[in-house]
C-alpha positions in Angstrom: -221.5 83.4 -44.1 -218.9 82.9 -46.8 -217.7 80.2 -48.5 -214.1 80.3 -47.5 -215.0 80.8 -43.8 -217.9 78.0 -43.9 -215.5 75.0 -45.3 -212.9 75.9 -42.1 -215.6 75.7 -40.0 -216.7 72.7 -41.2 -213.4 71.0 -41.0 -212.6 72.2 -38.0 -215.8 71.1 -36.6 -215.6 67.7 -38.3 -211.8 66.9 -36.7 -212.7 67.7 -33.4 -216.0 65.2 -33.5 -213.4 62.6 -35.3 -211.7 62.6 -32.7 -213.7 63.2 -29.5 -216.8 61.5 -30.5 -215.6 58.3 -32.4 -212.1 57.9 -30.7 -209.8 58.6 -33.9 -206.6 59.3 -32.9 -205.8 62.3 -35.4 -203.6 64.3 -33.0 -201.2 61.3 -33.3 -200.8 62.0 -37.3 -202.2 65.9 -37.0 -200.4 67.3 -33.9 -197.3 70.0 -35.0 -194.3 68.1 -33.0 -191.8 70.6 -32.6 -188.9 68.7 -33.7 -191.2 68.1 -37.4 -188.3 68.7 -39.3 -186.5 65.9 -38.0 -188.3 62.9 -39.9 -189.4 65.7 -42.4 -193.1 66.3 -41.1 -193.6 69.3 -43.3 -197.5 68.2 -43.5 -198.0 68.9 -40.0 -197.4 72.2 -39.9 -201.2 72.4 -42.3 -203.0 69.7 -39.9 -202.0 70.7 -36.8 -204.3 73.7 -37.3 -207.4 71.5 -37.4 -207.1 70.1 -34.6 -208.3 70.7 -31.1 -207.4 70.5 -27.1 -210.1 68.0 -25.6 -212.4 67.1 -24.5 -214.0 70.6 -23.5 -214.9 72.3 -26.4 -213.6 75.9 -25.3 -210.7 75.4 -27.6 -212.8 74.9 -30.4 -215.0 77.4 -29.6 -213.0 80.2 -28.6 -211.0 79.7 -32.4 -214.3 79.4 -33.9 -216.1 82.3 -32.6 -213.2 84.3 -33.9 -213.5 83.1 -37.4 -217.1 83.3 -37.3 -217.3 86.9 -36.7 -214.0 88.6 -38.1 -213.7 85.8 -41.1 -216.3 86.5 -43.6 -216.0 90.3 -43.9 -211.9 89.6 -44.1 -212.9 87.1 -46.6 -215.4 89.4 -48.8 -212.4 91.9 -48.9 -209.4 89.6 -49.9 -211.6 87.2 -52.2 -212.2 83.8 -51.1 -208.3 82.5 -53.0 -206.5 85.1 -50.9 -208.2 84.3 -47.8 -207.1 80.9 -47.8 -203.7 81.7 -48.3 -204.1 84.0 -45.5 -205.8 81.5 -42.7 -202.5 78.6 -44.1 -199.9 80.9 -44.4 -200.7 82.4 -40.8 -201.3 79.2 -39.7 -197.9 77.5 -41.3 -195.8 80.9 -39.9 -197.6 81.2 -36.3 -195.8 77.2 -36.0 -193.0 77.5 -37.3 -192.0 80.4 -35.1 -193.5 78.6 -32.6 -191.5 75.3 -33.4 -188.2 77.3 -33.5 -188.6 78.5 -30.1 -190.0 75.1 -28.5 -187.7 72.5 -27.1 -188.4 68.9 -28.5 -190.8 66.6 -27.6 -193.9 68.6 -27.0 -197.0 69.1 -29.4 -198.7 72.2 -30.8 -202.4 72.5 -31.9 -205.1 74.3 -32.8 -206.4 77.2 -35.0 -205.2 80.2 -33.3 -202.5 81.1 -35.3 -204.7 80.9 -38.0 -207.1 82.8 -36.2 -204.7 85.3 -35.1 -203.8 85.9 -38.6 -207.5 86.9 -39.9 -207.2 89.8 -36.8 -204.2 90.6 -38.0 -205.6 91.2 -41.2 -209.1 92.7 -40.0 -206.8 95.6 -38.1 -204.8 96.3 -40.8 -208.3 96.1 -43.8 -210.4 98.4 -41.1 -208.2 99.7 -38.6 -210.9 102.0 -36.7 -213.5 99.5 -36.9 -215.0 99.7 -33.8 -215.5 96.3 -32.0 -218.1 95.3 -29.4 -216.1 92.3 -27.0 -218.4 90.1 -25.3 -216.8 90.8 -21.8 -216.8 93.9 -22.4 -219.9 94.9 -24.0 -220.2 98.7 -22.8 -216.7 99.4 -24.1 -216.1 99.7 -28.4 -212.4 99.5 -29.2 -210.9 100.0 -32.1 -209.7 97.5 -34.2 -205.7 98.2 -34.5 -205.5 99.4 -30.3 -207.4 95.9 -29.7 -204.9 94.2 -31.6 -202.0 96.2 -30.6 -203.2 95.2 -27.3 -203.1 91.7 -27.8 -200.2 91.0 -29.8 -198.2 92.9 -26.7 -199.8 90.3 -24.0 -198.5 87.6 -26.5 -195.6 88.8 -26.8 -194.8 89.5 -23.0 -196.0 86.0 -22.2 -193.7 84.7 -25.1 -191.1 86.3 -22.9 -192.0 85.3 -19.6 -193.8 82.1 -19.5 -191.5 81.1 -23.2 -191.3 77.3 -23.8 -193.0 76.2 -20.6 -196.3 77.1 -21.2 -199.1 75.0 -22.4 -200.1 77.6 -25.0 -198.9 78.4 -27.9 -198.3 82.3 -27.5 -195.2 82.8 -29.8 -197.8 80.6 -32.5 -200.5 83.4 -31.9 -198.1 86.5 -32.1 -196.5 84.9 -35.9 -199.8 84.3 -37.0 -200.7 87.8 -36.6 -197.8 89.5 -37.9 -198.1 87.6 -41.1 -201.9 88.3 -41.5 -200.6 92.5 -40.7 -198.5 92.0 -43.0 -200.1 89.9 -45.8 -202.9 92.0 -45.8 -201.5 95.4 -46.3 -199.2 94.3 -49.2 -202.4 92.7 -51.0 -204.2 95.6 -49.8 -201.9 98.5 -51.2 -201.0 97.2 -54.9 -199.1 100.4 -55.7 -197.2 99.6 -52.6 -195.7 96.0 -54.5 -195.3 98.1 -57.9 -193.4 100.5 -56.5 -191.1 97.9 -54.7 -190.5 96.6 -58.4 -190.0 99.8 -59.9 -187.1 100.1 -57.3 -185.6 96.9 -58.0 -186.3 97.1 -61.9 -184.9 101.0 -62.8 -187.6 100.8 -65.4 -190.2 103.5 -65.9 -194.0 103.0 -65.9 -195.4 102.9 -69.2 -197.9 105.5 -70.2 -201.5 104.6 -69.4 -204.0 104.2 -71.9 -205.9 107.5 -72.2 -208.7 105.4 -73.6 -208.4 103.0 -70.1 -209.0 105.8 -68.2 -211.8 107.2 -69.6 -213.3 104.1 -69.7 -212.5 103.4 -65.7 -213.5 107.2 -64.7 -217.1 106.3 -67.0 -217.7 103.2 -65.0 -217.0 105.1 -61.7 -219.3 108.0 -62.2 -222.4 105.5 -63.4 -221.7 103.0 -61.0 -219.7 104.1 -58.1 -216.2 103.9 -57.0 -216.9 100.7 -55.0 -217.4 98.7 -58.6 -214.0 99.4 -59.1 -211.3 96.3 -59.5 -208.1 96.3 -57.9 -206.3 96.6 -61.1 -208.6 99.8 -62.0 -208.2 101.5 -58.7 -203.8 100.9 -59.6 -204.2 102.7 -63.3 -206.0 105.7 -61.4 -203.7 106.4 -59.0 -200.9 105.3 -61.6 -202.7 108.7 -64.3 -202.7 110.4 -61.6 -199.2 110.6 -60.7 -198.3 110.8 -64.6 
């Protein structure tokens, strides 16, 4: 268990036995209207995300399990700053889109776009990753076809069932584009470099021979997995000098 992953749990947790257990209204204040930007409810579009259909807990759980298990690795990768951002800016995405397409009056909550967005992230970190589905415990899939799979039911349903449904399928499907995509730009550094070498029409600057030596020492005595981001960036940066 991580950090990052633990503290989500336990707000999540925490808001839905607010709510269910002692009678606090937080939906009312929580609850992502889809007309938010009427009276300027930017907050909402953060709290709706902790908060949970009732008074079954399948809501919870199903958002929960999916943090539980695909989180902390996701987590361990990013670091425990970037997977914040992740889980919010999924989260903030997934209902906004979802907002956008929703006529007004009706009320979005729950983690899934949140949760959406950490798959998103897991397919594009570890792409084959083979993964074991409870209802389907005989049958490994891969980690980008599972997804794939997914985001095309969401998107289909989107289409089909669009604002009349009681979930929140076009808030799923934007969560998990924006974890895709977060993650393989924080994943692929030379990828953002070369987009500002493009817009800059400035050369790299030589690398320090010294630097390298020093990185290509620490790799052969310790391994390449001891290797920083910025470290891994200067190698492939020598190497294409």
């Amino acid at each position: 268990m991580t950090f990052g992953v633990q503290m989500l749990l336990i707000i999540n947790i925490a808001a839905y036995v607010i709510e269910y257990f002692f009678r606090f209204p937080l939906s009312y204040f929580c609850a992502l209207r889809s007309e938010w930007w009427s009276y300027f409810g930017v907050w909402q579009l953060f709290t709706y995300q902790f908060i949970h259909q009732g008074p079954g807990v399948g809501h919870l759980l199903a958002n929960m399990l999916g943090l539980y298990f695909l989180g902390p690795e996701t987590e361990r990768t990013l670091g425990t700053n970037r997977f914040f951002i992740l889980y919010f800016l999924s989260g903030v995405l997934g209902g906004l889109g979802w907002s956008l397409l929703s006529p007004p009056g009706i009320n979005c909550v729950g983690a899934s776009g949140a949760v959406f967005g950490i798959l998103g992230a897991y397919a594009a970190l570890y792409p084959n990753r083979e993964l074991i589905l409870i209802f389907l415990p005989f049958m490994p899939i891969k980690a980008w076809v599972f997804v794939l799979l997914l985001g095309a039911y969401e998107f289909m349903h989107t289409l089909l069932a669009g604002s009349g449904s009681h979930i929140a399928n076009s808030a799923h499907l934007g969560g998990g584009i924006a974890g895709y995509v977060y993650a393989t730009v924080i994943n692929r550094p030379d990828m953002l470099h070369s987009i500002r070498q493009k817009f800059s029409h400035r050369p790299d600057p030589p690398v320090d021979r010294a630097e390298i030596d020093r990185i290509l020492d620490k790799a052969a005595r310790e391994g390449m997995h001891t290797l920083s981001r910025r470290e891994r960036d200067l190698l492939k940066r020598a190497g294409k000098q």
